[in-house]
C-alpha positions in Angstrom: -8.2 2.5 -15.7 -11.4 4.1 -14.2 -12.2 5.7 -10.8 -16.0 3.8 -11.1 -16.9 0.2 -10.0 -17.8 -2.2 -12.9 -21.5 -3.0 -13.3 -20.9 -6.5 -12.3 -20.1 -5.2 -8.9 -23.5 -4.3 -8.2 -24.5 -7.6 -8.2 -22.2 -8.9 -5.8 -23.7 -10.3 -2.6 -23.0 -8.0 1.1 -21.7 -10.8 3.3 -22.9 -9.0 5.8 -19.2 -7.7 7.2 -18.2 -4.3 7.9 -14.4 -2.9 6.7 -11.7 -0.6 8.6 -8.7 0.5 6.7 -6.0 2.0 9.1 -4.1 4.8 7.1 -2.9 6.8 9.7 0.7 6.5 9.8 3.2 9.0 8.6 5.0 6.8 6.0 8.5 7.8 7.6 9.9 5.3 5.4 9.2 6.8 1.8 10.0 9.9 2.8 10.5 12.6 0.9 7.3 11.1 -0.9 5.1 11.4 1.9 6.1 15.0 3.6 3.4 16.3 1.3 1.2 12.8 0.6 0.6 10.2 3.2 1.6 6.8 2.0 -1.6 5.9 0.5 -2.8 8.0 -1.3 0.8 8.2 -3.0 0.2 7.7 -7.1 0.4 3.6 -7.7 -0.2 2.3 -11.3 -1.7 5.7 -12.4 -4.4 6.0 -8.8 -3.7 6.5 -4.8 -2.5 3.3 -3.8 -5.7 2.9 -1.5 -8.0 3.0 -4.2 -6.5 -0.7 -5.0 -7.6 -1.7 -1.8 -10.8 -0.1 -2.1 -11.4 -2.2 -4.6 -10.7 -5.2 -3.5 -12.7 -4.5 -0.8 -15.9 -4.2 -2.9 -15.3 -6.9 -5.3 -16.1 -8.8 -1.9 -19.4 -7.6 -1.7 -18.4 -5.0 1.2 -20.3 -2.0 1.4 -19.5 -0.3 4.5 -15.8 1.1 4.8 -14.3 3.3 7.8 -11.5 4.4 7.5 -8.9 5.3 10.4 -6.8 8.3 9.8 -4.5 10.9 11.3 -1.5 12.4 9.4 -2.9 14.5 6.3 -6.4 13.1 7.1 -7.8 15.6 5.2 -6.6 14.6 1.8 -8.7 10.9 1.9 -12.0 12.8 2.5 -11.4 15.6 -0.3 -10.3 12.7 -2.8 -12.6 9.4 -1.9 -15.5 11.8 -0.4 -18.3 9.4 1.0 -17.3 6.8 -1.2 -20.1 6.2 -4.2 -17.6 6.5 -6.7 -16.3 3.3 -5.7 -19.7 2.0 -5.1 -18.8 2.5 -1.2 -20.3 4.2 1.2 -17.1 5.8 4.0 -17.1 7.1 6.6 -13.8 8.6 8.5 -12.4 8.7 12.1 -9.2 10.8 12.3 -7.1 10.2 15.6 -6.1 12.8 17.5 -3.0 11.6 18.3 -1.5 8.1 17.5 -2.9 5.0 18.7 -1.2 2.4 17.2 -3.0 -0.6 15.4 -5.1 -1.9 18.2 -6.1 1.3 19.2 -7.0 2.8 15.7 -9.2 -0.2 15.6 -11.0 0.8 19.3 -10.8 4.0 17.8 -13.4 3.1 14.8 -15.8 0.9 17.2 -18.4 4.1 17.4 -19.4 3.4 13.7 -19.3 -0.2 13.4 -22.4 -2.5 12.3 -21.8 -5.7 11.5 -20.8 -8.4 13.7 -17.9 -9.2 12.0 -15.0 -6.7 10.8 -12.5 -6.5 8.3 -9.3 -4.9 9.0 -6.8 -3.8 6.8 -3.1 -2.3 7.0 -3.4 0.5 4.2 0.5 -0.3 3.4 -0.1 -3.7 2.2 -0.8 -4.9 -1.7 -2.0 -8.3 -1.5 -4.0 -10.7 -3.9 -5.7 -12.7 -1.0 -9.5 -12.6 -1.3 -11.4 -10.8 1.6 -14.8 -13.5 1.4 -12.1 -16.8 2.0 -10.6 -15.0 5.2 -14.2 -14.4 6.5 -15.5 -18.0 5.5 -12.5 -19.5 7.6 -13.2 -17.0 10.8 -17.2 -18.2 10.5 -16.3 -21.6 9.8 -14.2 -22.0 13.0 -16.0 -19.7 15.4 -13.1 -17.5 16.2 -13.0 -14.4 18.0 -10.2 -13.2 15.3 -9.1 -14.5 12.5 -5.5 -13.5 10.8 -4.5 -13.8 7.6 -0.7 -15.1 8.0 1.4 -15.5 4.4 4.7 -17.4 4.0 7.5 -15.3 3.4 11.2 -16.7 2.4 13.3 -15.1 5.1 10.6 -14.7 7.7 13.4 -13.7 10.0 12.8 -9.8 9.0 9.4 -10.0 10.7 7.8 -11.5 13.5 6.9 -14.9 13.0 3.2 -16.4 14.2 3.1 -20.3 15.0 0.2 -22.5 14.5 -1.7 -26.0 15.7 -2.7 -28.8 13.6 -6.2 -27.3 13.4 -4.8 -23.6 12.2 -5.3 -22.1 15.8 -2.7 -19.6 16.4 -0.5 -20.2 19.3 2.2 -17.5 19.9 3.0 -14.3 18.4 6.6 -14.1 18.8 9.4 -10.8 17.9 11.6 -11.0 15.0 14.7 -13.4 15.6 17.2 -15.1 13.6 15.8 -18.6 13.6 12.4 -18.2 13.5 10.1 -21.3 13.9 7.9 -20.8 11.3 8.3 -19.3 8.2 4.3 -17.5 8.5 4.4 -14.1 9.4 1.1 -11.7 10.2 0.2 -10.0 6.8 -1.9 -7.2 8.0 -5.7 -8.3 7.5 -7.6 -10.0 10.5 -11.5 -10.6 11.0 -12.4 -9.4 14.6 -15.7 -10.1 15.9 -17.3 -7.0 16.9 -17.6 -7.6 20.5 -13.9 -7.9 20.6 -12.8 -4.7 19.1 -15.2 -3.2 22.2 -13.2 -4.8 24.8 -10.0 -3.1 23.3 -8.9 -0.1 26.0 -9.9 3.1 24.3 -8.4 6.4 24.2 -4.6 4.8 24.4 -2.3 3.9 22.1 -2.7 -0.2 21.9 -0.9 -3.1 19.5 -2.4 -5.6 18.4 0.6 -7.2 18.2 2.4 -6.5 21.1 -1.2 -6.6 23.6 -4.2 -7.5 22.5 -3.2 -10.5 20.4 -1.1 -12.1 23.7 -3.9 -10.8 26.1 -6.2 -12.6 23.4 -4.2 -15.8 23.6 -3.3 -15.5 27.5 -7.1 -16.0 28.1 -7.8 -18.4 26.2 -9.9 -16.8 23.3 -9.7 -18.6 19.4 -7.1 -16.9 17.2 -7.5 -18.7 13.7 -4.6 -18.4 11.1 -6.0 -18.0 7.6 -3.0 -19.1 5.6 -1.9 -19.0 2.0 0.6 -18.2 -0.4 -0.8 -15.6 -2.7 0.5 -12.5 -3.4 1.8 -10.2 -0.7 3.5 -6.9 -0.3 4.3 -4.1 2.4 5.0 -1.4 0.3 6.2 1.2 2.9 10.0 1.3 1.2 10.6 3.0 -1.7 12.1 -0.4 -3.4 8.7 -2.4 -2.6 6.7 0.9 -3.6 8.3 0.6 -6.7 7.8 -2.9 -7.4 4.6 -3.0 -6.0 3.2 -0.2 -8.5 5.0 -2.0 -11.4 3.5 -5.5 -10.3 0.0 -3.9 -10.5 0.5 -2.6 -13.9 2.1 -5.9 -15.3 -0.9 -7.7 -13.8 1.2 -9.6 -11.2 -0.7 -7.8 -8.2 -4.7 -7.9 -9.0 -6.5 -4.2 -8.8 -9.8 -3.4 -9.9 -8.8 0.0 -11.1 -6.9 -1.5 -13.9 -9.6 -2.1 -16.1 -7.2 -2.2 -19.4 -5.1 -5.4 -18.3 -1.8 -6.2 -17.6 1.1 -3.8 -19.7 4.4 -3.3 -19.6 3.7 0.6 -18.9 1.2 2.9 -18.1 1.2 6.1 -19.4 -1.3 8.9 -18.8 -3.1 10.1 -22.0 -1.9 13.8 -21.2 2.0 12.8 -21.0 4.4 12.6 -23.6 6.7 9.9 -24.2 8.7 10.2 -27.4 8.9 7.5 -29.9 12.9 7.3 -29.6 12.0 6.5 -25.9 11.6 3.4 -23.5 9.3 3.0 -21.5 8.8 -0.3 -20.0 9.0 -2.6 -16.6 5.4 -1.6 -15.7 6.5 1.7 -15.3 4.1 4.4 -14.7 3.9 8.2 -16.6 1.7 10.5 -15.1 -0.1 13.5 -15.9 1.5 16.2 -18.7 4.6 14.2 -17.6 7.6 14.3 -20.4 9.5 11.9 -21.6 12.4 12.5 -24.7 14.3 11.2 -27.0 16.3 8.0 -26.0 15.6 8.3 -22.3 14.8 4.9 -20.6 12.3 4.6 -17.8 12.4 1.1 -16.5 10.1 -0.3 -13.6 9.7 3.6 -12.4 7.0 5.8 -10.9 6.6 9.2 -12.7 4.3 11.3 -11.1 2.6 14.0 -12.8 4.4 16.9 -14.5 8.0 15.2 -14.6 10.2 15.9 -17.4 12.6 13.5 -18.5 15.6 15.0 -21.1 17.4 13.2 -23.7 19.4 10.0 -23.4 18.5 9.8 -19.3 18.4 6.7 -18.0 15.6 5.9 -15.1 15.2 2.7 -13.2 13.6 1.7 -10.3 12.9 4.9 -9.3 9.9 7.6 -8.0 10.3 10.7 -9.1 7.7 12.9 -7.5 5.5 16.0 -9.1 7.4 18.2 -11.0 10.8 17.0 -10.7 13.3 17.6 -13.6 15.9 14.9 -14.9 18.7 16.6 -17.4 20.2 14.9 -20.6 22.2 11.7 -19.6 21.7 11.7 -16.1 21.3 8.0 -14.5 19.1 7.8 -12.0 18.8 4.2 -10.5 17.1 3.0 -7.4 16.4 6.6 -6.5 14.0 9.0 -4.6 13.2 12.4 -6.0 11.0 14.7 -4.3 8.6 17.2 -5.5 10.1 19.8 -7.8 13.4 18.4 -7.3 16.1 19.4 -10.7 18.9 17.0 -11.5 21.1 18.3 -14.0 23.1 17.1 -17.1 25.2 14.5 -16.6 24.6 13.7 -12.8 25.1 9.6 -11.7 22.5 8.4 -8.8 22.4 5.6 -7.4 20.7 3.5 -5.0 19.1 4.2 -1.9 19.5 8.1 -2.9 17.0 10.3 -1.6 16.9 14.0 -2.9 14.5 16.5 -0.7 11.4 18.5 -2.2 12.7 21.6 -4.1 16.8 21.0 -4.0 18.9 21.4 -7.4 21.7 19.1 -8.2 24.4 21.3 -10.7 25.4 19.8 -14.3 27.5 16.8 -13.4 27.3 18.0 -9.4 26.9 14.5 -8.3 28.2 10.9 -9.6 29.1 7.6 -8.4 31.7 7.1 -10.5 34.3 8.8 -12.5 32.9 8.9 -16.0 
C-alpha cells in the first residue's frame, strides 16, 4: 500500500478531460463515523476512501481534479494538499451552503479547462474504467453521458430507461416495478458548455432538473452501460463490504499495491498469533488485537484494542474504541473512543455514539 502513483503512471496519456469529485455531503448515514470524518475520507482498506478514487482517476490519464466540498472541507486540503502525491494536480471549491449535485457541479465551472468533464459521486466504489465512459460520450456526440449499472432489485433506486441506440429516455423515481433494471451510478461526462448553462448560486439536481430539463429539450443523454463492479458505500453494511472487497481484490484500487489478502493489517498494530483476522478485514494503526479474538470482514481504525476471546464481524469500530474479553460485536458501529465491556452481546444495526461506555455485560441480545 503506498500514498505515491506507480512510475507506470507517468506514462499514461491525458485524454485531454478535466475531473470533479463531489464530496460534500455530511454522510448522515454512517453516522457516528462521520460526526468527526466526512464520508470520504473515512479509513477504507488502510487509506481515505477517496484516495481509491483518486486513483482511479489517474490511472486514466487525468491530471486535473477539482474537487467540490462543504462539510469538514478543511480536512481534504490538509490531507491530499495540491495533489502531487498522487501525481494530481487539485484544486478545491467549498460550498457555502448546500447545492445539491447539479449545483455542486455549476459550483466548480470557474476552474474548469477541458471541454469535457468527469464527474464523480465521492460515495461510490466502482471498477468501471473512466477512458470507456469518455470514448462512448465522444463517440456519440452527447451533451452528457451517464454511466448506468444493472443492479438486481433496481426497485431501491430510481431506474433510467434507454433506446435501441443507448440514448437515455426518462429518468424516473424509485417504484415497485421498475421498467428497467439500469439505475444511474454516479459518474456522467458533461460537456463543458453544459455545466455553464446549469443555474448558479442555487441548490440544483441533476436528477430531479437538469437531467429532465436536459431531455425536455431535446439535448443527447447517452447511457454508458455495464456490469462491472459497483458500490454506494454510504451505509455502514456497504462501507464494510466495500473496504473488505478492496482488500480481497474484488473492488480494483491503486493504493493497494500488495494484492489482494484476506486482511490488512498496519505494520504498527498488533494482532496476536492466537488471533483471527481475516474477511479482508482492516487493522489500523498501534491497533490491538489478543488472544483468540476474531475480527471478520471489519474496519479497525487506528488505536482499537480488541481483548481476549471477542468476537468482531462486520463491524467499524472507530479510533480508539475499546472491545472487552468475550464481547460479540456483529454488524455494529462504534464511535470514536467508545468502551464495550466484558461480556456485552451487539448486534446488528447497533450504533454506539463517540465517547459512551457500555458496563461488563450492560448490554446483550440474548440471555447467555
Amino acid at each position: 500500500m503506498s500514498e505515491d502513483p506507480p512510475a507506470a503512471l507517468d506514462a499514461t496519456p491525458d485524454p485531454g478531460a478535466d475531473a470533479v469529485v463531489l464530496v460534500g455531503g455530511k454522510g448522515t448515514r454512517l453516522r457516528p463515523l462521520t460526526l468527526s470524518t466526512p464520508k470520504p475520507m473515512l479509513p477504507t482498506a488502510g487509506v481515505p476512501f477517496l484516495s481509491h478514487l483518486l486513483s482511479r482517476i489517474r490511472a486514466a490519464g487525468i491530471r486535473h481534479v477539482v474537487l467540490g466540498t462543504s462539510y469538514r472541507a478543511e480536512v481534504f486540503s490538509e490531507y491530499f494538499g495540491d495533489g502531487s502525491r498522487l501525481g494530481l494536480e487539485l484544486e478545491y471549491v467549498v460550498e457555502s451552503e448546500p447545492l445539491d449535485t447539479a449545483g455542486a457541479i455549476r459550483n466548480v465551472a470557474h476552474l474548469l479547462r477541458a471541454d469535457d468533464v468527469l464527474v464523480f459521486n465521492g460515495d461510490i466504489l466502482s471498477a468501471a474504467n473512466p477512458l470507456d465512459l469518455l470514448a462512448t460520450h465522444r463517440d456519440t456526440g452527447a451533451d452528457v453521458t451517464l454511466h448506468l449499472v444493472k443492479v438486481d432489485d433496481p426497485s431501491r433506486f430510481g431506474s433510467v430507461p434507454t433506446d435501441a441506440d443507448g440514448r437515455v429516455t426518462a429518468f424516473l423515481e424509485k417504484t415497485p416495478n421498475p421498467p428497467t433494471d439500469q439505475i444511474n451510478a454516479g459518474c456522467y461526462v458533461f460537456r463543458r458548455s453544459v455545466i455553464e448553462e446549469i443555474p448558479a448560486g442555487r441548490p440544483v439536481s441533476v436528477e430531479r432538473e437538469t437531467f429532465p430539463q436536459l431531455l425536455a429539450s431535446g439535448r443527447h443523454l447517452q447511457a454508458h452501460v455495464d456490469s462491472s463492479y459497483w458500490l454506494d458505500v454510504g451505509t455502514p453494511a456497504a462501507f464494510v463490504r466495500g473496504s473488505a472487497d478492496l482488500v480481497r481484490g474484488v473492488a480494483p484500487s491503486g493504493m493497494l499495491t500488495d494484492g489482494p489478502a484476506d486482511r490488512l493489517v498496519h505494520p504498527t498494530a498488533t494482532v496476536d498469533p492466537a488471533a483471527t483476522v481475516d474477511g479482508g478485514s482492516t487493522v489500523g494503526a498501534d491497533a490491538v488485537v489478543a488472544s483468540g479474538a476474531r475480527i471478520t470482514s471489519s474496519v479497525l481504525a487506528d488505536g482499537v484494542r480488541v481483548a481476549e476471546d471477542a468476537v468482531v464481524v462486520d463491524s467499524v469500530l472507530g479510533t480508539g474504541a475499546v472491545v472487552g474479553p468475550r464481547t460479540e460485536l456483529r454488524g455494529v458501529v462504534l464511535g470514536d473512543g467508545v468502551r464495550v465491556g466484558a461480556d456485552c452481546e451487539l448486534l446488528d444495526g447497533v450504533r454506539i455514539w463517540p465517547g459512551v461506555e457500555l458496563p461488563d455485560g450492560g448490554v446483550r441480545f440474548s440471555a447467555g
